[in-house]
N, C-alpha and C positions, 0 to 999 in steps of 0.2 A: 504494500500500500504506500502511495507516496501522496503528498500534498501540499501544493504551494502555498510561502508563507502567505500569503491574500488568505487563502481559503481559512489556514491556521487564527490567522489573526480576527477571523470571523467566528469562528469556532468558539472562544477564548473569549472572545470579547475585548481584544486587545488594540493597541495604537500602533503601527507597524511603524518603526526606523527603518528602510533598508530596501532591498531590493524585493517588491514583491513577489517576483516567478520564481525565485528560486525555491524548489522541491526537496522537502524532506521524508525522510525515509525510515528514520528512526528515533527513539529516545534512546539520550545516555546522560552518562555524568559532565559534568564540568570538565574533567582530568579527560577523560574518556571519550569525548563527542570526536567527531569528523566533521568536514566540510556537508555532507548529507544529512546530520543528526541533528537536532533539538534537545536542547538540557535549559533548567535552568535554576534561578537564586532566590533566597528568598531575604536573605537579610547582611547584616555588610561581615559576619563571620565570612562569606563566600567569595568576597574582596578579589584576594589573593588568586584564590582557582578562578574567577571568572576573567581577570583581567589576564591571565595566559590563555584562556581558553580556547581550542580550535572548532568547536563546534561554526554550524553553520548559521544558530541563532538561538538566541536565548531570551527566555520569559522573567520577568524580571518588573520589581517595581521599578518607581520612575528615580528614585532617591540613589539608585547603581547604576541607572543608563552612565554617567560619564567611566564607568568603569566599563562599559562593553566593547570589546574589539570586534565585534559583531553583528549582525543583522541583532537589533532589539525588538520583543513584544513586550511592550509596555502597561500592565495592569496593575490595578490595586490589591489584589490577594495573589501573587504569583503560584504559591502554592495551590488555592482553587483551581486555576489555570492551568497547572501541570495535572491534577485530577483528573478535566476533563479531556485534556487531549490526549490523555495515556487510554483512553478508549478506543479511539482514531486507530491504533498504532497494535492492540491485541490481536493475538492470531486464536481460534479456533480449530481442534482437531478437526478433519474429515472424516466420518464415520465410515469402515471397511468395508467394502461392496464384497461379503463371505457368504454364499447362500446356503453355507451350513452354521451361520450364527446369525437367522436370519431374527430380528425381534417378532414377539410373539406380542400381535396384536389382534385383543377382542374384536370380533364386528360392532357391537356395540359403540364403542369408542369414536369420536367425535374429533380428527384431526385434521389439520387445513393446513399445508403449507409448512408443516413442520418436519427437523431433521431428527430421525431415530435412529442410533449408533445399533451395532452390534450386541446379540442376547439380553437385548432391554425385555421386561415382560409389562404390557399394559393390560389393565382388568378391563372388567364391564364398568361402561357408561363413563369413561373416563374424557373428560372435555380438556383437549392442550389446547393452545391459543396459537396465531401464527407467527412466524417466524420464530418460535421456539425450536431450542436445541436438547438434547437430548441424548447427551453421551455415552458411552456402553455400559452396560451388565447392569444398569438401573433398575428398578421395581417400583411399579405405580399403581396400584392396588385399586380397588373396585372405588367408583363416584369419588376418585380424584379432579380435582378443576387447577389447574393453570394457568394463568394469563399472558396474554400474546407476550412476543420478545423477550422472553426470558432464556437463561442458562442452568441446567440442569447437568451436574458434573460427575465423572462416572462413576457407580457404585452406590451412588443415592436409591435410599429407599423412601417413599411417601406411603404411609399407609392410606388405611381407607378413611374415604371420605374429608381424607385434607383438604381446603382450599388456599391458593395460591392467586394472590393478585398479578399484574402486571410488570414485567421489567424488574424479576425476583431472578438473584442468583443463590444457587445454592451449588458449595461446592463439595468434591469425591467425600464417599462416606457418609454423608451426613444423613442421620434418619429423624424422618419428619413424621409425627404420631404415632410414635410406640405408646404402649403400657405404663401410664404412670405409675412409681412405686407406693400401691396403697395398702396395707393389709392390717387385717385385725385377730388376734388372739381368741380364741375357744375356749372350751371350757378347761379344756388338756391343758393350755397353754400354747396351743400349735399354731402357725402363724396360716390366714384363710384370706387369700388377695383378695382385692377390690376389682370388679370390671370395670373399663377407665369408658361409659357411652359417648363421652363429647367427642368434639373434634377441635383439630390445629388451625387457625383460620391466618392467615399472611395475607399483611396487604402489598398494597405496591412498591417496586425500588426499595423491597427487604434484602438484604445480603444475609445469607450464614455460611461459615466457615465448615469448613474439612472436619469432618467426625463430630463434629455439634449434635445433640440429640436435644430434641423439642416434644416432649410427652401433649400426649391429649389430654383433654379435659377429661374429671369422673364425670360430670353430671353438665354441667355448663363449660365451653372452651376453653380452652387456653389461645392469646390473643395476642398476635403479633402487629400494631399498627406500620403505617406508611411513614416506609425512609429509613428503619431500624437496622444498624450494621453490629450484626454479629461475628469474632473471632471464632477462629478452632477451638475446638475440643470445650466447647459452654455446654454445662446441664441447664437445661429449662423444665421444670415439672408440672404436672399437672395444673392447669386452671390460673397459670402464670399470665399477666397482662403487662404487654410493655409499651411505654405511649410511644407515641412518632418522634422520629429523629432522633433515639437515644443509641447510643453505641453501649458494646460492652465487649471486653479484651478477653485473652485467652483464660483456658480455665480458670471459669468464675463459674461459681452453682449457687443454682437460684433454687428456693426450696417450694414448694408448692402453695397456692393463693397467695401470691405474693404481687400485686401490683407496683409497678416502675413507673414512674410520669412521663411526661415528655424532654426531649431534649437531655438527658441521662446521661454520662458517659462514668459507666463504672470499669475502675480499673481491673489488669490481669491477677488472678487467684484471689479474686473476693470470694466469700462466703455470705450468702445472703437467706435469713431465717426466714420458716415462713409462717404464713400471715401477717404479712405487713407490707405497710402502704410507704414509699419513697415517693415524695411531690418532685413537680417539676422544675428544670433545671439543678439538680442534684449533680457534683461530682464526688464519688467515692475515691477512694487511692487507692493503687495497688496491695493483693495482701488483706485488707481490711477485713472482719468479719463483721455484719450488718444485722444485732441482735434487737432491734429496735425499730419502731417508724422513725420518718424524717419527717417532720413537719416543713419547714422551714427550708428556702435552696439555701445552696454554699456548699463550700468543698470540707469533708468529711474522712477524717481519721479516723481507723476502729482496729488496734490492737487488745484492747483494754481499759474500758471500756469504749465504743464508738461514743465521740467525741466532736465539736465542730474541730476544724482544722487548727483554726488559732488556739485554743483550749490545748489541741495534741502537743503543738510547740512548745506553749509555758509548759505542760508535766513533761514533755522532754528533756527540757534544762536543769526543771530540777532532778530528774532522774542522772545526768552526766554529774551534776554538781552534791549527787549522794553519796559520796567516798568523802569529798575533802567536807562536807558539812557534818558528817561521823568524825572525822577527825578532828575539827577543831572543838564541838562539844566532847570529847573525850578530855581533851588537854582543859577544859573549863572543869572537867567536873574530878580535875585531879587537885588542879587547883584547889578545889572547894573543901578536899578531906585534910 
């Protein structure tokens, strides 16, 4: 794929310096571009490498244009801008033309325009949307829905009756509406699961990562809104709600009826207890465990107890400053005898 800067600078929403026809062909780094490539900076750490840099052109606020030896795209979030045109630039597998791995598709099934990779199994009544992809050895299980232009990456399983909105990627591994973990003790003492009847509903422009598992709902869903980006390897449990446009990083597990707000970003290997409610714009830190609602946004410590963020700082200090405050009340209290 190649595409002249004009076109890039539209994309982007950028003010072009420089020669518009010339054709780019790829991203790379600062250090790393060619006369073909696109790279770019986001703040004046980048100084150094930008102003040697041999790329062909680079995105860039307006505050490092005099630093550019280059064709400049000049915008106000450069890093936004390197987001979107890193789409532009993705390649996609071709699915194997093997007529002995051929996918196993229901008649029932409702597909238009879309690519089905190698030993995918599609159930009944399964609706994919178009220009959907659909990479190999996937399982999409009975009144599954997908919506057009999405990415489905290989090895994904959607159980039954998931729904998936629009322009959702989900990537290898990842299984959408297993079993939530419910069970209750008998009279023995023997552990008797719960059947999980809800379902996993995704809205639009959801990401989830490689090996992410997203349980169904027992009784009412569990609710993925529009915009939500999940990392690798996240627990989501049964009847979990997470509002729009919240991110959450790699293993972090969320425990069951646990509601997320909007706009979210909890960090990598939180532990998040459940039943309980986190409002919007919340950020957790990495590590934290979330034993508590949030009422209130702001950034959020929780080793012991969670904590606002400012609050973690001062018991930090004086946690460092616990040795020599032992020490000098010792030397006081010898004085004293």
């Amino acid at each position: 794929m190649r595409y002249s800067l004009k076109k890039i600078a539209e994309i982007v929403g950028a003010t072009l310096i420089g020669e518009s026809d010339i054709e780019i062909s790829g991203i790379s780094t600062l250090a790393d571009a060619d006369g073909n490539q696109i790279s770019y900076a986001v703040s004046d750490k980048y100084i150094n490498s930008l102003s040697n840099t041999k790329a062909g052109a680079v995105i860039l606020p307006n505050k490092l244009k005099e630093y550019c030896p280059t064709n400049a795209l000049i915008v106000d979030d450069a890093y936004l801008a390197f987001a979107k045109i890193t789409h532009q630039f993705k390649r996609y597998n071709s699915p194997v033309n093997d007529s002995s791995f051929k996918a196993m598709i229901d008649s029932s099934a409702s597909i238009e325009d879309v690519t089905i990779g190698p030993s995918c199994i599609i159930g009944k009544n399964v609706t994919i949307g178009k220009n959907t992809i659909i990479d190999p050895n996937c399982v999409i299980e009975d009144e599954v829905s997908i919506g057009e232009n999405s990415y489905i990456g290989a090895n994904v399983t959607i159980l039954r009756e998931s729904q998936l909105g629009k322009r959702c990627t989900i990537f290898p591994g990842a299984v959408i509406g297993s079993e939530g973990f419910g069970n209750a003790r008998d009279e023995q003492k023997n552990w008797q699961s719960i059947a999980h009847l809800g379902r996993v509903c995704i809205g639009d422009d959801v990401s989830i990562g490689a090996n992410t598992t997203i349980d169904r709902g027992t009784i009412d869903d569990t609710v993925i809104y529009n915009g939500v980006k999940i990392d690798n390897l996240v627990q989501i449990a049964h009847n979990v709600i997470i509002g729009e446009n919240t991110a959450i990083a790699a293993m972090t597990g969320i425990a069951g009826t646990t509601t997320i707000g909007k706009r979210c970003m909890i960090g990598g290997m939180v532990g998040i207890v459940g039943h309980l409610t986190i409002t919007d714009d919340v950020i957790v830190n990495a590590t934290s465990t979330v034993n508590r609602s949030i009422t209130k946004p702001g950034i959020y410590t929780g080793f012991f107890p969670l904590m606002t963020h400012s609050g973690w700082k001062k018991a930090g200090m004086w946690l460092i400053k616990l040795d020599k405050i032992t020490k000098i009340l010792n030397i006081k209290l010898n004085k004293l005898k």
